[in-house]
C-alpha positions in Angstrom: 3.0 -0.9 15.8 5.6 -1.5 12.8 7.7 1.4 12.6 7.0 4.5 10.5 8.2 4.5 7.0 8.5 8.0 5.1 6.1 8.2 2.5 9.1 8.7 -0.3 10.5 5.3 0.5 7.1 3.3 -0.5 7.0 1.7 -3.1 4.9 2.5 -5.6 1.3 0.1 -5.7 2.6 -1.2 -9.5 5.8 -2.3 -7.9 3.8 -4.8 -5.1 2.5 -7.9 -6.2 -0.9 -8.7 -4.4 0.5 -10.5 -1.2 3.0 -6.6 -0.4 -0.2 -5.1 -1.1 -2.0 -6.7 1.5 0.7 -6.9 3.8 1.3 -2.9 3.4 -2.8 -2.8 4.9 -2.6 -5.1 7.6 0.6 -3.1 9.0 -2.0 -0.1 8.9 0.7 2.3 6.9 -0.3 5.2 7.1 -0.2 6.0 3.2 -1.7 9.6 2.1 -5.2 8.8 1.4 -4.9 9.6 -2.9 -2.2 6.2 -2.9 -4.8 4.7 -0.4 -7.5 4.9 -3.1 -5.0 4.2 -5.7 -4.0 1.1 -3.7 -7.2 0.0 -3.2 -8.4 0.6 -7.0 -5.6 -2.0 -7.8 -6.1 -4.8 -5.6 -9.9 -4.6 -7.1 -8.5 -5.4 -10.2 -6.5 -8.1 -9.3 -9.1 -9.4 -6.8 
């Protein structure tokens, strides 16, 4: 497992380009579920 990052020190989804985006998933981050959605509501639109 990749080791836990506190919440505060994400970046925010507008600062990731698509490839950070994906690579923050397939580490399985455990991101509050609201940014989750967020997250996932902007790799729709960039999809």
């Amino acid at each position: 497992m990749p080791p836990t990052i506190p919440y505060a020190t994400l970046p925010s989804t507008e600062d990731l380009g698509p490839a950070d985006r994906e690579a923050l998933i397939e580490h399985g981050m455990a991101l509050k579920t609201l940014s989750t959605n967020q997250a996932l509501k902007e790799m729709k639109k960039c999809a």
